[in-house]
Structures are given as C-alpha cells and as structure tokens.
Residue, then its C-alpha position, 0 to 999 in steps of 0.5 A: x612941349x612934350x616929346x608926344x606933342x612933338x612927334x604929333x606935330x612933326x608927323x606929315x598930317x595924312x600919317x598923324x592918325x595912325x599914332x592915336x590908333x589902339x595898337x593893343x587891340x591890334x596886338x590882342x587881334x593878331x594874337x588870337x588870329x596866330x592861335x588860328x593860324x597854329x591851330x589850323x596848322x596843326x590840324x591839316x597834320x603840320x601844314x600850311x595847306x588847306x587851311x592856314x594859308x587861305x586864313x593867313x592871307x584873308x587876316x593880311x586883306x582883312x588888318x588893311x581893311x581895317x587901318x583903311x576904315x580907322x582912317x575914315x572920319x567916325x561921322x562918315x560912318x555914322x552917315x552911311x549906317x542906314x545905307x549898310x543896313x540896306x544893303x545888308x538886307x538886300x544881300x540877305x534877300x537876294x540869297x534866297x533867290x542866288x544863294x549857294x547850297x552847303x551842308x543842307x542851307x543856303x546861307x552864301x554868295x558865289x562871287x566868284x573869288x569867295x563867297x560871302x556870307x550876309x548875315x556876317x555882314x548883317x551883325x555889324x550893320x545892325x548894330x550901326x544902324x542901331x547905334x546911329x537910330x539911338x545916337x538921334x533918338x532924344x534919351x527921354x523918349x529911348x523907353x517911349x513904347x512907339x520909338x522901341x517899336x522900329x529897333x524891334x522891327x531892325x532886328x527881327x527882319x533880318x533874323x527872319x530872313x536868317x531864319x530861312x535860311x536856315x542859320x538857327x545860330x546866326x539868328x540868336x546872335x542877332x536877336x541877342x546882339x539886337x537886345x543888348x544895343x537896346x539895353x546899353x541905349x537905355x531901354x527900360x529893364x521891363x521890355x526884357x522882362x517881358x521879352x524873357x517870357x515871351x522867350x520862354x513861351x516862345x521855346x514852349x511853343x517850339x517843343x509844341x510844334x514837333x512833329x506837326x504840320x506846323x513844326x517851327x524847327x528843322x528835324x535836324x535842328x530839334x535832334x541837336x536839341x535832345x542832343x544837348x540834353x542828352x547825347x548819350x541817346x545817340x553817340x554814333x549818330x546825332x550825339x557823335x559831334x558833342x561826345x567827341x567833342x567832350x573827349x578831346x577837351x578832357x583828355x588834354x588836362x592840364x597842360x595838354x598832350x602837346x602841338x599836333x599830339x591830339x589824337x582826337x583830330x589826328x585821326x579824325x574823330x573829331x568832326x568839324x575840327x577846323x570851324x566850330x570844334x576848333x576850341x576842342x583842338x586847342x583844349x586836346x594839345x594845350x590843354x586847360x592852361x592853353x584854354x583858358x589863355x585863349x579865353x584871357x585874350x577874348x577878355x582883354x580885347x573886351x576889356x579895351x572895347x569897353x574902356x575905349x566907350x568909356x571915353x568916348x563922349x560921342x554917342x554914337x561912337x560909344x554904342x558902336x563900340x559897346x555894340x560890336x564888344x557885345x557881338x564879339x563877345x556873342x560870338x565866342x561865348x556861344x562858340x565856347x558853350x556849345x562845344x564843352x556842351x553847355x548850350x545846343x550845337x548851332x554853329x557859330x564859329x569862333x572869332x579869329x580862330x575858326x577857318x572862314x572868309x566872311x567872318x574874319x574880314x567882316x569882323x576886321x572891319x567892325x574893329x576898324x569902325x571901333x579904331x575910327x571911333x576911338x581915333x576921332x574922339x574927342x580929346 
C-alpha cells in the first residue's frame, strides 16, 4: 500500500474529500487576490481602509464559500443548473423594478449587508445551464439548427436584460462566454461565421443609429467609442479615463517606480483606480515585470482549468469548467484591453483584483463548482 492509499484510507470519511481538492489552484487564487489586497493598499495612500479591508474579509467568506461548494457532489450541481438560471434571471428582473442607482445604472440589490449584483450571478449560471443543456443534448444533434435555437434563447435573454441596465460590458461578456460554451459543446464552425457577420452588420447598424429617434447605444456609451479610436479629441473630458490611464502604465517601465511611488494614483490623476484602472496602479509601481507576472498568474489558473477538463470524462463537468476558465479568462482579457486602450472602456473589473463584493464571491464560487467537478471525477 502506498503512503497516499494510506493516508486516504486512515482520513475520517467527511475530511477525505479535501485531499484530492486542486490546491494549486487555491494557491493561484490567493496570490492574484494578495496582489488585490496590495494594491488596494497601496492606493488609499498605505492603508487598510476603505479598500483592502472590506476586500480582505469578502476573500475569507468568499475561500469558505468555495471549500463549502467543492464538497457538494458535482450531480447536485448538475440538478440545480436550471434552478440558478432561474433565479439568475429573476434577479436580473427584479432589478428593473428595486435595483439601486449608481454612476447613472441601475445594475444592483440593496440587501442591506451588500449589494448584489445579478448579472455577476448570471455569468456562472449561464454557463451551468449550458453545460447541464449540452451534457443532455445527444452530440449528433448539438449542430441540428432546432436544438441550437434554445442556447441561443439562454443567452440572449439575459443579455437584454443587461442591456437595460444599462451594463454594455457585462453584456458582451455574456454573449461571448455564451459563444464560447457553445463552441466547446461542438457547435458547427458555420453558426459563428454567420454570427461574426451578423456582428459585424449589427456594429454598422449601431453607428447608423447615432443621433436618431432610434439610437441603440447611450450617448455616453458612443463617447467611450470616439475615445477609443481617438482619445486625443477630448483629453480633458471623455478621453481623460484612457490617456491617464496611458501615462501610469508607461511611465512605470520596466521595473516600476516602486510600491506607493505612483504618482498617477497618489495624486488622483488616475480615475477609477481602485476598480477597472487597477492594472494601470500595478503597471506605474511594478512596472512591466510586475504586469506581466500578473498576467502569468492569469494564465497558469487557466492552465489547471483546462487540464483538469481534460480529465474530466464526465460531460458536464468538463463544460463547466472549460465554461468558467473561458469567463475568467473574459474577464481579465477584456479588463486588460480597455485599460492599455485596445478595446472601448466598458467597465469590466479585473478578477480577483479590482475592489468588489459581488464579483469576488460569485467567482469564488464558480471555482468552487470547477473543485467539486475535479474532486468527484472519475478516478
């Protein structure tokens, strides 16, 4: 008997499961949220309030939350897939009716302790729901035109719903995310040729509709547009976000002016610095090498997601887990563009790292449902 058998076997039964749980990854997690936690220290000027606190305690609730849904058999979770969709779009519903208003939209729940955002919710419960639709979908029929009418239909609800809020980033995450289960299912490469030009028709349409009685887009959101493709047209007014965002991350170099030197976000030129520009902080005070050792640490959490599918021989787990890498990896690829001003500022934060309640935790639990997948798999 080997020395792993034995210590399996002499582990009382209820303790047993924490021993095949993917500690790397919960290694990988903790470190990219101790680069939040030094960050958000760094920008409230070296301490711990308002920031690095609140964060701090919501990445405790958030690890328990996750060892709690590791422990929770993967079939469970497979069951209670349509349920979460459900009450993921009931959320989103009743936000447009008792959501609270912030910085012009009405994306959250005051539930008194917090406030809870649905659509955080609605990224991970799409991608269950999907999995759990695929998982009973026979593989012959996953490219039948009539069994890919009802994902399309998962997808698109929620995004409108999103759409109104109005959340313009949290929308493409969904639709992307959306596109990518259905490609990792086996979904014929045509559908996403023909959607592609669907999407590119679709972004004519929008810059058709500006200044009409039927404008698709909120002014504010056609201004971060013309600031991304030029924010030298307004540096002062809607280009101020990018081109400060521009200077922090170039002026840090190589090696960065060091922790709490940036004088971008000492001296609050750089807006939002705590949430979405949080990269920007990094870049200014670690400079590229600490930019870039962020962005490994991104990478090797995927590298375990996609490894742990792999062996995976259950379906359903499989897509789940692929499904949350691909949402994470959203996540902080979209994040990551927009703020070096390769792609529209939308206002995706950055996982792990930008300040947020409902983000952490519901991506706490994702991992949890991707440790419950990997624990119970078939060894």
């Amino acid at each position: 008997m080997s020395y792993l058998e034995y210590t399996v076997k002499t582990v009382p039964a209820g303790w047993r499961k924490m021993l095949f749980i993917n500690w790397p990854l919960v290694v990988l997690l903790t470190a990219l949220a101790g680069v939040g936690f030094l960050m958000l220290y760094s920008v409230a000027g070296g301490s711990m309030a308002p920031w690095a606190e609140p964060q701090l305690k919501r990445y405790a609730l958030g690890l328990a939350l996750m060892f709690v849904v590791a422990m929770v058999p993967i079939w469970f979770w497979r069951n209670m897939s349509v349920m979460a969709y459900l009450i993921a779009l009931a959320l989103l519903v009743a936000v447009e009716f008792f959501g609270t208003v912030g910085m012009g939209a009405q994306r959250w729940i005051d539930l008194g302790f917090m406030r809870l955002q649905p659509s955080e919710l609605m990224k991970i419960a799409m991608v269950m729901m999907l999995a759990a639709y695929y998982d009973w979908l026979p593989m012959r029929k996953t490219s039948h035109p009539f069994w890919v009418i009802l994902p399309v239909f998962i997808i698109l609800l929620p995004t409108g719903l999103v759409l109104t809020q109005p959340d313009l980033g949290t929308a493409i995450l969904l639709v992307a995310g959306g596109g990518l289960m259905m490609f990792l299912a086996g979904v014929h490469w045509a559908y996403f040729v023909t959607l592609i030009a669907g999407g590119v028709a679709g972004i004519y349409t929008v810059f058709l509709s500006r200044g009409t009685d039927w404008q698709l887009l909120k002014d504010y959101q056609f201004r971060r547009i013309d600031t991304f493709l030029d924010p030298s047209t307004d540096p002062l007014g809607a280009g101020y976000h990018i081109t400060q965002a521009k200077i922090a991350m170039g002026s840090g170099g190589w090696t960065g002016r060091g922790f709490m030197q940036g004088t971008q976000s000492r001296l609050n030129f750089l807006p939002e610095k705590h949430t979405d520009f949080i990269f920007n902080t990094l870049a200014e005070e670690f400079g590229f090498i600490g930019g870039f050792s962020l962005l490994a640490l991104y990478v090797l959490v995927l590298v375990f997601c996609i490894t742990s599918a792999l062996q995976n021989r259950d379906r359903y787990s499989a897509l789940l887990i692929l499904g949350i890498g691909a949402t994470f990896f959203l996540f902080f690829a979209v994040n990551m563009s927009m703020v070096m001003g390769l792609a529209p500022v939308v206002g995706v934060p950055l996982p792990l790292v930008s300040y947020g309640g409902s983000a952490m935790l519901v991506l706490m639990i994702a991992f949890g449902l991707v440790q419950s997948a990997h624990i119970h798999r078939a060894r």
